[in-house]
C-alpha positions as CSV (number, residue, x, y, z in Angstrom):
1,X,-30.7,56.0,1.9
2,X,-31.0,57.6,5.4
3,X,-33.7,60.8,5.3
4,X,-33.4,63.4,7.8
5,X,-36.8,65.1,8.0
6,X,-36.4,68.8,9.6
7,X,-32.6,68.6,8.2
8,X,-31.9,72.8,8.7
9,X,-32.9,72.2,12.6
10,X,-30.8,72.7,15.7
11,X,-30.5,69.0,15.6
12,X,-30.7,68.1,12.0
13,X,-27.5,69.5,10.4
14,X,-25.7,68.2,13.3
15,X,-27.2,64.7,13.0
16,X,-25.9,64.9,9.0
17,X,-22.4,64.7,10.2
18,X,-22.9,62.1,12.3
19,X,-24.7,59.8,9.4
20,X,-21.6,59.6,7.0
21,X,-20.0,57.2,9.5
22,X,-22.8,54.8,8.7
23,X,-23.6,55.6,4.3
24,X,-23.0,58.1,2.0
25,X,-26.5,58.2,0.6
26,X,-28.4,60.8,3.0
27,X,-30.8,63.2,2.1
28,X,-31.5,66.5,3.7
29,X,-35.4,67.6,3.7
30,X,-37.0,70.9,4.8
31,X,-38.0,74.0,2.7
32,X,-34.6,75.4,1.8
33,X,-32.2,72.5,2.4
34,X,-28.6,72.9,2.9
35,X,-25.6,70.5,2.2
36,X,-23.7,69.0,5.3
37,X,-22.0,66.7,3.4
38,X,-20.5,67.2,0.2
39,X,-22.2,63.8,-0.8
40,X,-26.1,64.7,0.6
41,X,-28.7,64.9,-1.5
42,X,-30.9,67.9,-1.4
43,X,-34.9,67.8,-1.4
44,X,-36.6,70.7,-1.2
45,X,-39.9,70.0,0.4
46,X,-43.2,71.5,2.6
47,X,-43.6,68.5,5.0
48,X,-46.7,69.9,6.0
49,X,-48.3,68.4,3.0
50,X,-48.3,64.3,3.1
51,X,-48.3,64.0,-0.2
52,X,-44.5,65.7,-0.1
53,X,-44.0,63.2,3.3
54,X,-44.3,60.3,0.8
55,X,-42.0,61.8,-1.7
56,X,-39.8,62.8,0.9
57,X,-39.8,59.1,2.3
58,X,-39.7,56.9,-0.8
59,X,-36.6,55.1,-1.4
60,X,-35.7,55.6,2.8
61,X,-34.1,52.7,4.4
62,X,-34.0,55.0,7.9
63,X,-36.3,58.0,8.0
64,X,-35.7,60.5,11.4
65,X,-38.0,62.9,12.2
66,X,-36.4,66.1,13.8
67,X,-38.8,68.7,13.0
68,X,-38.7,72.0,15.0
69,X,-42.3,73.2,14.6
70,X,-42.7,76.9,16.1
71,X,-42.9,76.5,20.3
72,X,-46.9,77.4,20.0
73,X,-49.3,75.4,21.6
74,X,-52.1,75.6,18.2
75,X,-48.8,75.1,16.1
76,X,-48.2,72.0,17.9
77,X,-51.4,71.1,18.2
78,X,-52.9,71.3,14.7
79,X,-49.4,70.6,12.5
80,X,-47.7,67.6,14.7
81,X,-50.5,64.9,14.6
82,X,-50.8,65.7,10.9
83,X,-47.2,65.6,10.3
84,X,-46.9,62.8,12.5
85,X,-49.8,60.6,10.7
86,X,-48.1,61.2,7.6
87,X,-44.4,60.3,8.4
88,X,-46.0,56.7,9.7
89,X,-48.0,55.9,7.0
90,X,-45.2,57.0,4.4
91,X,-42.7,54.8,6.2
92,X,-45.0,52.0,6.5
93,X,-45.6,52.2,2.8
94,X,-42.3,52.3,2.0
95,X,-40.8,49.5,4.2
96,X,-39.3,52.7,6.2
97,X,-37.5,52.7,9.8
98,X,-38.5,55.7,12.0
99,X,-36.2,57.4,14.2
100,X,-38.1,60.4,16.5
101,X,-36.7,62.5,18.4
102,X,-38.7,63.8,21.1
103,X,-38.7,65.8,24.6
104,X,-39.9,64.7,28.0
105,X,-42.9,66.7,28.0
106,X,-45.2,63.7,28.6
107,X,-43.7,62.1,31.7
108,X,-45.7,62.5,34.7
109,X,-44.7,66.1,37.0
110,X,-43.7,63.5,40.0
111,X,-41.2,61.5,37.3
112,X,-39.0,64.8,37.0
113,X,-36.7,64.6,39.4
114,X,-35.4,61.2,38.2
115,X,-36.8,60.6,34.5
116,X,-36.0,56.6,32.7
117,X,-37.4,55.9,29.8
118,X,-39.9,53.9,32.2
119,X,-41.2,56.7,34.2
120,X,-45.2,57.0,34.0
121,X,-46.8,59.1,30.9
122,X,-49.3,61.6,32.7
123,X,-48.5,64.6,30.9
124,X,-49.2,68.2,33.2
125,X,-49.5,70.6,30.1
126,X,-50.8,71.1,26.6
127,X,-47.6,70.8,24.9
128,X,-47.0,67.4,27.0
129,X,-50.5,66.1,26.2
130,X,-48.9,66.3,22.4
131,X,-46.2,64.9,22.9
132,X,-47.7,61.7,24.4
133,X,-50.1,61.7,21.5
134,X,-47.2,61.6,19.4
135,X,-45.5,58.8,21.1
136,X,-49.1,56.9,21.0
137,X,-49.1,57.3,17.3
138,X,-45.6,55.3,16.9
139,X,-45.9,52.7,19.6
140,X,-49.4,51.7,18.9
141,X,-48.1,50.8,15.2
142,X,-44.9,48.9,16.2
143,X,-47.0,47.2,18.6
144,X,-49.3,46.1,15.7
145,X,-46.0,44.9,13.7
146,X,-46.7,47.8,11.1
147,X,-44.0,49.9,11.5
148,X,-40.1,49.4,13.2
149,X,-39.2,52.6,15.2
150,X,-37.5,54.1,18.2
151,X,-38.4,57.0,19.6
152,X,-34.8,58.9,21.3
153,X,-35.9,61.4,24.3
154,X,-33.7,64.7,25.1
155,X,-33.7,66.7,27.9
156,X,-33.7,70.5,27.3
157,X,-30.2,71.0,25.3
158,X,-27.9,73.2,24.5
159,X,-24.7,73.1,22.6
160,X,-22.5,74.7,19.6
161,X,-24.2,77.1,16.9
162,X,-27.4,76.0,18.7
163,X,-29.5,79.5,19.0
164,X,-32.3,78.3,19.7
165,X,-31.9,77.0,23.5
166,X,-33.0,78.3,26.2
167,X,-29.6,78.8,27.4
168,X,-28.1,80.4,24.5
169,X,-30.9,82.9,24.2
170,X,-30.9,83.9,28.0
171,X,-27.6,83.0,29.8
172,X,-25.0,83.1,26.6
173,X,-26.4,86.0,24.7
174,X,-27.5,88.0,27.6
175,X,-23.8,87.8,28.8
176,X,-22.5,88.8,25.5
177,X,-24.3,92.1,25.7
178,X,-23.0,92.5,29.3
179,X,-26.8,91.8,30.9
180,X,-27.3,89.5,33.5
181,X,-28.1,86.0,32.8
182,X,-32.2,84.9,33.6
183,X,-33.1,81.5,34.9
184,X,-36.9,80.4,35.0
185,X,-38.5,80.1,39.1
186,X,-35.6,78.7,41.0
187,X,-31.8,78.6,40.0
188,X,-30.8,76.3,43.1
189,X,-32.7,73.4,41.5
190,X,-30.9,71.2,39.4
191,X,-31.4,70.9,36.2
192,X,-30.1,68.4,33.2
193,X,-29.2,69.7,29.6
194,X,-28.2,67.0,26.8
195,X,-25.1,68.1,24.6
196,X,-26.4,68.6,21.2
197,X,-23.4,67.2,19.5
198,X,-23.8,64.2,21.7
199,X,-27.6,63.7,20.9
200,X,-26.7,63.8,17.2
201,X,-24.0,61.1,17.3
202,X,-26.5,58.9,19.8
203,X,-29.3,59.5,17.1
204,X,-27.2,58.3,14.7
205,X,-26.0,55.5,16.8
206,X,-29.6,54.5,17.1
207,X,-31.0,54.7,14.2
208,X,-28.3,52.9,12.3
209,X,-28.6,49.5,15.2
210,X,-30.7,46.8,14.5
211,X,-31.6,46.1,18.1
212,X,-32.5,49.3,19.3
213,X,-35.5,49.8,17.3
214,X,-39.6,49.2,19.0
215,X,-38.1,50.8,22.0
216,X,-37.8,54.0,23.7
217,X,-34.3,55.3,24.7
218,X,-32.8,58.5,26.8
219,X,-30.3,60.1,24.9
220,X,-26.2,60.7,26.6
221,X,-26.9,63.0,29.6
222,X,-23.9,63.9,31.9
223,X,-25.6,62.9,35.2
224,X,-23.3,64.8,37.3
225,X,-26.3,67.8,36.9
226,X,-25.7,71.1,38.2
227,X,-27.8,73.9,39.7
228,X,-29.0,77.0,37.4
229,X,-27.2,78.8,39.4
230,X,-23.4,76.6,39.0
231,X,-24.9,75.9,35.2
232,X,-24.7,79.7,34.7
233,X,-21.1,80.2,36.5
234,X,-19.5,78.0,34.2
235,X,-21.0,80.2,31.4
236,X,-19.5,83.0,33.4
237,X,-16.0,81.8,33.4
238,X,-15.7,80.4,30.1
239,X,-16.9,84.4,28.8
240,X,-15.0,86.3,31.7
241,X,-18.1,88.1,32.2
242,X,-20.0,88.9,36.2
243,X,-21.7,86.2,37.3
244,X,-25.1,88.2,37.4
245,X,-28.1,86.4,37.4
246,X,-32.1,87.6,37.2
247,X,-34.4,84.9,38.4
248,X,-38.0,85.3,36.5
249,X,-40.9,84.3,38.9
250,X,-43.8,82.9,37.0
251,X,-46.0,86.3,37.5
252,X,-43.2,88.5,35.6
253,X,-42.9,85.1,33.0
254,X,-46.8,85.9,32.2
255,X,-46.4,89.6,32.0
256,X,-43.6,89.9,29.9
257,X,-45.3,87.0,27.6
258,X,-47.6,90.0,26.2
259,X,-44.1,91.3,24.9
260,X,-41.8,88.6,24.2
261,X,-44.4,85.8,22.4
262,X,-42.2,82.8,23.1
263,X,-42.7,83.8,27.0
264,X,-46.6,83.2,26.6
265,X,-45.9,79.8,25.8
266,X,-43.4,79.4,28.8
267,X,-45.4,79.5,32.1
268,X,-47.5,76.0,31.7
269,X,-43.9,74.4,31.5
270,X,-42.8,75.9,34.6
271,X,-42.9,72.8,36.8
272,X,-39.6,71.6,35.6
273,X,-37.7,74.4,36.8
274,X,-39.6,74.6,40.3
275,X,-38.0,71.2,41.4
276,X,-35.1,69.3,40.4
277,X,-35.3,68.0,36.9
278,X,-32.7,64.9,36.4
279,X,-32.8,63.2,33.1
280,X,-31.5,59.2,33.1
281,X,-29.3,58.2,30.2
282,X,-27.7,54.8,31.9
283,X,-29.9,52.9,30.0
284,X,-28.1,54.3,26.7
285,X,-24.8,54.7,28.2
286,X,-24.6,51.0,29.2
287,X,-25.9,49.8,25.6
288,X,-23.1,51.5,23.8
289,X,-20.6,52.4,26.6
290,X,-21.1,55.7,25.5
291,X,-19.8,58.7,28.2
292,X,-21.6,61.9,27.9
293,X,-19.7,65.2,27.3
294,X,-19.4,66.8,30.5
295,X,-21.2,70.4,31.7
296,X,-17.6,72.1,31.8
297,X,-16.1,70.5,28.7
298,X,-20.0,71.2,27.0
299,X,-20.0,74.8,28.1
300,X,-16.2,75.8,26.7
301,X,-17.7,74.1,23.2
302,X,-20.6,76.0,23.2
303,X,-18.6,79.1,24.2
304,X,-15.7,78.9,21.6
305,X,-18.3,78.1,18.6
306,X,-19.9,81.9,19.2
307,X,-16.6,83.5,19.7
């Protein structure tokens, strides 16, 4: 049995599809699960209670974590360790793997511009000081030979059916109402996205290899990264749409954070958009000779699943 935890998630349902290449016992948890796969099993469950975790967990030969908690710093704060506790000690108890999927929020501001899965931990915000607290959690427990686990790291994604992004809410969507596109600080930094569909398959990849676990990995990345700015015009040209483009200084970012609450949470995270922000996959793409979709090929996918 392989138990997606956070199964209705941007990543989750994806990941579902990806799993049946590897069993056909996998079952979907989260409040109001939905089948994938004609096969999946369906569990119903509020993982914010352990006591569900271990129910959710029990009979698990590979458990991944893919929780979208809301993008607030108390959220984060009070539900992830909790959450976090409670998917280790479940997995340990039940002879579990763990497969997380995390962000780069913990790597150290100076590490963005060329981020490995060996660049220093030194988060510069809230969110990232999480993050690493997560990360802690795991490694300190495959360290003590408790618990086998990996923990696969995406860079800001985007992708098919994915609302959620950043660029589907403010470069896609924004087009598609004939509004200009917004970028965060500067759009002539680069900047790298990870293709969902190919963060689901290398999940999958992971999780089901015997070798890749007590390790951390980058998931597929295309490294040939693009500006905002070239990001957006491929956007552009896929929807035949002006290639307009508002870029949100950090002051307008705080004041429109009193309307818009996701904004509020934005400006602490707004070093990775002030410099170039390139995220290493080689490390993956050597392992398993894996090539990453490309930005064009990426953005006519994401394009044609809206249309």
């Amino acid at each position: 049995m392989q138990t997606i935890l956070g199964a209705n998630g941007t990543i989750g349902s994806v990941l579902a599809k990806e799993l049946v290449k590897y069993t056909n016992k996998i079952r979907l948890v989260s409040r109001n699960p939905r089948k994938v796969n004609e096969s999946d099993e369906l569990f119903p469950s509020d993982l914010s209670n352990p006591a569900k975790v271990d129910q959710a967990v029990e009979g698990s030969d590979v458990v991944y974590l893919v929780v979208g908690l809301d993008y607030k710093l108390e959220v984060w704060q009070e539900q992830w360790p909790r959450l976090m506790k409670a998917t280790i000690s479940a997995c340990i108890k039940h002879n579990a793997r763990l497969v997380f999927f995390d962000n780069v929020y913990m790597y150290d501001i100076n590490a963005i511009p060329h981020m490995t899965e060996e660049s220093p931990v030194n988060p510069p915000s809230k969110k990232g000081a999480v993050r690493k607290q997560l990360a802690q959690m795991i490694m300190d427990e495959v360290k003590a030979g408790r618990l086998m686990a990996l923990i696969a790291r995406s860079a800001d994604f985007y992708g098919p059916n994915n609302d959620k992004s950043f660029v589907n809410e403010m470069v896609y969507k924004n087009f598609l109402k004939k509004m200009r596109a917004n970028w965060f600080v500067d759009a002539d930094k680069k900047h790298s996205f990870t293709f969902t569909p190919d963060a689901a398959k290398a999940t999958a990849m992971l999780g089901n290899t015997d070798d890749a676990y007590n390790s951390i990995w980058h998931l597929p990345t295309d490294r040939n990264i693009l500006t905002g700015r070239e990001f957006i015009k491929l956007f552009s040209n896929e929807m035949n749409v002006p290639n307009k483009i508002f870029v949100m200084p950090v002051w307008i970012i705080k004041i429109a954070g009193f309307f818009v609450p996701v904004l509020k949470e934005m400006p602490e995270m707004m070093y990775q958009y002030d410099r170039d922000y390139f995220f290493d996959s080689s490390k993956f793409e050597k392992r398993f000779k894996f090539v990453p979709t490309t930005y064009q090929e990426g953005v006519k996918l994401t394009v044609q699943s809206f249309s």
